[in-house]
N, C-alpha and C positions, 0 to 999 in steps of 0.2 A: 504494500500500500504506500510506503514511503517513497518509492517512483514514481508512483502515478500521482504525487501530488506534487514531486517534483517536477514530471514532465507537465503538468497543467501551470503551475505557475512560472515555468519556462518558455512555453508556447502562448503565456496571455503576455511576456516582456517582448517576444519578438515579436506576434500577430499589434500590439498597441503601435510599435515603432513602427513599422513596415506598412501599417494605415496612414498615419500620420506623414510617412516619409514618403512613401509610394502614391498613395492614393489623393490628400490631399494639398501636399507639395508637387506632385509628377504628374496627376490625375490619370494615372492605370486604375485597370478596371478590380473591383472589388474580390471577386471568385476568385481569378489567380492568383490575387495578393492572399488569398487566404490558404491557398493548395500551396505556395512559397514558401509561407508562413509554419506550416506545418512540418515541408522538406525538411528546412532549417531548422526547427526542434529537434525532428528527431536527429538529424545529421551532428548536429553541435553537441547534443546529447550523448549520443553513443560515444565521438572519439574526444569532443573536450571534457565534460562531466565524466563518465566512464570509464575512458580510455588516461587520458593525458592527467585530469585534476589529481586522480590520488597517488598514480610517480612523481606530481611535483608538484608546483605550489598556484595559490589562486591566481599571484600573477602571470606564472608561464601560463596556465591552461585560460588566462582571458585573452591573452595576445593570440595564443591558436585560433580560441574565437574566432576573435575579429578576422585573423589570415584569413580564417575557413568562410564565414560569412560574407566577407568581402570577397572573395574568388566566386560559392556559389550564387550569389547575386547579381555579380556582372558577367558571367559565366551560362547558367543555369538560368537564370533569372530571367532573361529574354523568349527561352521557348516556353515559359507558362505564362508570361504577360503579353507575349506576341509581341513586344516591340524593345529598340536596343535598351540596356541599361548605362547612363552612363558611370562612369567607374567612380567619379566624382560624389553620385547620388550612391551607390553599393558603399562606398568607406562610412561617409557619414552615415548611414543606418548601418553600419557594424557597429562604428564607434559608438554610438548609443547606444546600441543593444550589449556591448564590453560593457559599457556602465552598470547595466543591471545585470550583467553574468559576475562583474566583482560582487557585489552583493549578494546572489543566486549559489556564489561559489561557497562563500560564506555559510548561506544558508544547507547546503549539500555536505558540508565538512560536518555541521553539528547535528544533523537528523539525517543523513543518508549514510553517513560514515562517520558515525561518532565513536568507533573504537579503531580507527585509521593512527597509527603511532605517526606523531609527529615528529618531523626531520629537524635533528638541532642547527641551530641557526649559525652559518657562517658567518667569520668576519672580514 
Protein backbone atom coordinates (compact mmCIF):
# COMPACT_ATOMS: atom_id res chain seq x y z
CA UNK A 1 0.00 0.00 0.00
CA UNK A 2 2.95 2.32 0.65
CA UNK A 3 3.59 2.51 -3.33
CA UNK A 4 0.50 3.14 -4.22
CA UNK A 5 0.21 6.17 -2.33
CA UNK A 6 3.59 6.97 -3.28
CA UNK A 7 2.83 6.49 -6.92
CA UNK A 8 -0.40 8.66 -6.45
CA UNK A 9 1.13 11.47 -4.93
CA UNK A 10 3.94 11.37 -7.57
CA UNK A 11 1.69 11.33 -10.51
CA UNK A 12 -0.67 14.25 -8.84
CA UNK A 13 3.27 16.59 -8.73
CA UNK A 14 3.84 15.67 -12.22
CA UNK A 15 0.20 15.57 -13.87
CA UNK A 16 -0.24 19.41 -11.66
CA UNK A 17 3.04 20.70 -13.53
CA UNK A 18 2.62 19.34 -16.97
CA UNK A 19 -1.17 21.16 -16.92
CA UNK A 20 0.17 24.07 -15.82
CA UNK A 21 3.38 23.90 -18.05
CA UNK A 22 1.88 22.05 -21.17
CA UNK A 23 -1.41 22.80 -21.31
CA UNK A 24 -1.89 26.27 -20.10
CA UNK A 25 1.56 27.95 -20.83
CA UNK A 26 1.86 25.75 -24.56
CA UNK A 27 -1.89 25.15 -24.83
CA UNK A 28 -1.57 21.12 -25.90
CA UNK A 29 -4.23 19.20 -25.68
CA UNK A 30 -5.53 17.89 -22.32
CA UNK A 31 -5.76 13.77 -22.82
CA UNK A 32 -2.12 13.44 -23.87
CA UNK A 33 -0.93 15.79 -21.29
CA UNK A 34 -2.42 13.22 -19.04
CA UNK A 35 -1.22 9.69 -20.87
CA UNK A 36 2.53 11.93 -20.60
CA UNK A 37 1.77 12.48 -17.30
CA UNK A 38 1.40 9.10 -16.21
CA UNK A 39 4.42 7.79 -18.77
CA UNK A 40 6.47 9.90 -16.58
CA UNK A 41 5.39 8.40 -13.01
CA UNK A 42 5.71 5.59 -13.70
CA UNK A 43 9.19 5.83 -15.61
CA UNK A 44 10.72 8.23 -12.84
CA UNK A 45 9.24 5.94 -10.43
CA UNK A 46 10.70 2.75 -11.35
CA UNK A 47 14.59 3.98 -12.04
CA UNK A 48 14.69 7.38 -9.90
CA UNK A 49 12.60 6.40 -6.74
CA UNK A 50 13.22 2.45 -7.02
CA UNK A 51 16.09 2.03 -8.85
CA UNK A 52 18.79 5.16 -8.23
CA UNK A 53 17.08 6.83 -4.68
CA UNK A 54 18.00 4.20 -2.27
CA UNK A 55 22.02 3.42 -3.92
CA UNK A 56 22.30 7.08 -3.24
CA UNK A 57 21.03 10.17 -2.08
CA UNK A 58 17.89 12.42 -2.68
CA UNK A 59 20.16 14.67 -4.58
CA UNK A 60 21.64 12.30 -7.11
CA UNK A 61 18.21 10.59 -7.76
CA UNK A 62 16.50 14.37 -8.22
CA UNK A 63 19.13 15.32 -10.81
CA UNK A 64 18.29 11.72 -12.64
CA UNK A 65 14.81 13.10 -12.54
CA UNK A 66 15.14 15.97 -14.11
CA UNK A 67 17.88 14.17 -16.91
CA UNK A 68 15.02 11.47 -17.34
CA UNK A 69 12.02 13.86 -17.51
CA UNK A 70 13.60 16.31 -19.44
CA UNK A 71 14.81 13.78 -22.38
CA UNK A 72 11.31 11.90 -22.16
CA UNK A 73 9.41 15.05 -22.71
CA UNK A 74 11.26 16.48 -25.42
CA UNK A 75 11.90 13.05 -26.79
CA UNK A 76 8.63 11.11 -26.16
CA UNK A 77 6.61 13.88 -25.54
CA UNK A 78 5.88 14.86 -29.03
CA UNK A 79 4.27 11.44 -30.29
CA UNK A 80 1.47 11.77 -27.50
CA UNK A 81 0.93 15.47 -27.93
CA UNK A 82 1.22 15.24 -31.67
CA UNK A 83 3.35 18.25 -31.82
CA UNK A 84 7.24 19.25 -31.29
CA UNK A 85 8.35 19.92 -27.75
CA UNK A 86 10.52 22.56 -27.26
CA UNK A 87 13.48 21.47 -25.05
CA UNK A 88 13.24 24.89 -23.46
CA UNK A 89 9.50 24.12 -22.33
CA UNK A 90 10.68 19.91 -21.31
CA UNK A 91 13.80 21.60 -18.78
CA UNK A 92 11.44 23.87 -17.09
CA UNK A 93 8.72 21.21 -16.39
CA UNK A 94 11.40 18.93 -15.16
CA UNK A 95 12.82 21.45 -13.06
CA UNK A 96 9.72 21.83 -11.29
CA UNK A 97 8.60 18.65 -11.07
CA UNK A 98 12.93 18.17 -9.36
CA UNK A 99 11.35 20.44 -6.86
CA UNK A 100 8.79 18.34 -5.71
CA UNK A 101 10.71 14.94 -6.39
CA UNK A 102 13.34 16.70 -3.57
CA UNK A 103 10.49 16.64 -1.24
CA UNK A 104 8.60 13.25 -2.76
CA UNK A 105 12.31 11.91 -2.05
CA UNK A 106 12.08 12.85 1.28
CA UNK A 107 8.99 11.61 1.67
CA UNK A 108 9.85 7.82 0.01
CA UNK A 109 13.11 7.71 2.45
CA UNK A 110 10.74 7.86 5.73
CA UNK A 111 7.50 5.76 4.68
CA UNK A 112 8.76 3.74 1.62
CA UNK A 113 12.17 2.82 3.04
CA UNK A 114 12.21 3.64 6.44
CA UNK A 115 14.77 0.83 7.43
CA UNK A 116 17.13 1.89 4.38
CA UNK A 117 20.67 2.27 6.43
CA UNK A 118 21.98 5.50 5.83
CA UNK A 119 25.33 6.24 4.16
CA UNK A 120 27.66 8.28 6.59
CA UNK A 121 28.36 11.45 5.32
CA UNK A 122 31.48 12.53 3.59
CA UNK A 123 33.72 15.22 3.83
Amino acid sequence: MKHVWALLIKAAIVFVVLFIVLNWMNDYRVGPTVALALLLTGLSYLIGDLAILPMTNNFVATLADIGLNTFALWIIGPFFLGAFVPFTTALLASVIIGVGEWFFHQYMERAVFPNREKEPEQA
